[in-house]
C-alpha positions in Angstrom: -3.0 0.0 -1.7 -5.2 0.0 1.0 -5.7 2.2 3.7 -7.2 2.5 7.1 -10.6 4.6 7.2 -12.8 3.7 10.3 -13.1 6.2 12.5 -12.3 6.0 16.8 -11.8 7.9 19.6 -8.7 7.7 20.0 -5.8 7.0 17.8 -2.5 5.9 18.8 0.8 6.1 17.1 4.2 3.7 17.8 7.2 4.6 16.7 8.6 1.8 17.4 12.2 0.1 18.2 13.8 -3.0 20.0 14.1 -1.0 23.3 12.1 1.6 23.6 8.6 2.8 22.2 7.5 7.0 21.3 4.1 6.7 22.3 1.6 9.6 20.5 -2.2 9.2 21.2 -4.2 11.7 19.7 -8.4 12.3 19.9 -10.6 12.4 16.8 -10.2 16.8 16.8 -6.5 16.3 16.4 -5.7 16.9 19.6 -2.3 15.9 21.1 -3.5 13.7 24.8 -0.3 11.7 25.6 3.0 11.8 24.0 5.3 9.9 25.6 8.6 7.8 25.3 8.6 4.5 27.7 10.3 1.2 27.2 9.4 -1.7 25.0 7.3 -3.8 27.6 4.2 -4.7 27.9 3.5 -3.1 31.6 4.4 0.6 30.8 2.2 0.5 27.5 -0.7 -1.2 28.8 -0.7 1.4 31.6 -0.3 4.4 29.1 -3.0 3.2 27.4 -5.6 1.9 29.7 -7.5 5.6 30.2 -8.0 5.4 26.3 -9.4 2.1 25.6 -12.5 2.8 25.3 -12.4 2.9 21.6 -8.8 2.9 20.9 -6.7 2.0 17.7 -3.2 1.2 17.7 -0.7 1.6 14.5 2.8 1.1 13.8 5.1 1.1 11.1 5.8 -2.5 9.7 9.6 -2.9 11.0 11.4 -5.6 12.8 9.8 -5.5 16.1 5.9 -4.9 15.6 4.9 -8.7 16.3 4.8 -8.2 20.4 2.6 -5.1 20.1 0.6 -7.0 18.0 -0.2 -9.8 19.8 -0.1 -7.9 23.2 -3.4 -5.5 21.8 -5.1 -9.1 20.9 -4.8 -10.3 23.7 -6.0 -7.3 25.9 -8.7 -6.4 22.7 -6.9 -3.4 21.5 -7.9 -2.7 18.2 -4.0 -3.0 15.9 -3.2 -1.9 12.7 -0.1 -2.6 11.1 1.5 0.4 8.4 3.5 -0.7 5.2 6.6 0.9 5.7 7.6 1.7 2.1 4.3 3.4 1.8 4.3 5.5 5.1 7.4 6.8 4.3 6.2 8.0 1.0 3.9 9.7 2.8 5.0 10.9 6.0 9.0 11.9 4.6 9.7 15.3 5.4 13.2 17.3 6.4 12.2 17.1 9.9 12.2 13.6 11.4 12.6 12.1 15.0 10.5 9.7 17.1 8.3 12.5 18.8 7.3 13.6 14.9 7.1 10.0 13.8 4.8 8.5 16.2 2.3 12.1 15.7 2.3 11.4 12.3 1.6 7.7 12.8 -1.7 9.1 14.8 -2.5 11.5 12.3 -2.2 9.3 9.3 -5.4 6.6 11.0 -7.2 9.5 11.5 -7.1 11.1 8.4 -7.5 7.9 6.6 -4.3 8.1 4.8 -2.6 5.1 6.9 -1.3 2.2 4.2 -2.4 -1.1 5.7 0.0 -4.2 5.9 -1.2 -7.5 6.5 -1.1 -8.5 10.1 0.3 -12.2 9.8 0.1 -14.5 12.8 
């Protein structure tokens, strides 16, 4: 398994689903700057990111709706990463989850290197 160990900025966890996004972007001490829950669209996450793009990385969870994300970062050159699902939730399982924990630990896994990479197809 590979796993994700360049270092940024910023880091930015999706939790993701079909109509809405939890939004968690964190700095390189750890430090909680935006956590947020907006809709799936383009608009509202391109404005929640644009203060952080200076040397940003996005992740999310390999489900059924990453591939507009995906291509959305591309094409606004937004660094994306995409997280093997069976792998993350090895990791990241706990008693406690919901979207607000999900998306921090989405964050926290690219910065601690411990985020399982899946191949970004196009």
């Amino acid at each position: 398994m590979n796993f994700y160990h360049s270092t940024h900025r910023h880091y930015c966890g999706i939790d993701l689903h079909a109509r809405s996004l939890y939004v968690c972007i964190i700095d390189q001490a750890g430090e909680v700057l935006l956590h947020k829950e907006i809709k799936a669209q383009a608009e509202p996450l391109l404005a929640l990111l644009d203060p952080f793009r200076d040397d940003l990385i996005v992740g999310v969870e390999c489900m059924h709706c990453w591939y507009w994300i995906s291509d959305l970062c591309e094409a606004h050159g937004i660094h994306f990463i995409l997280g093997h699902a069976l792998y993350m939730k090895a990791i990241h399982g706990g008693k406690t989850k919901n979207d607000r924990i999900d998306s921090f630990k989405i964050a926290m896994l690219m910065k601690g290197g411990n985020f399982p990479l899946a191949y970004v197809y196009k």
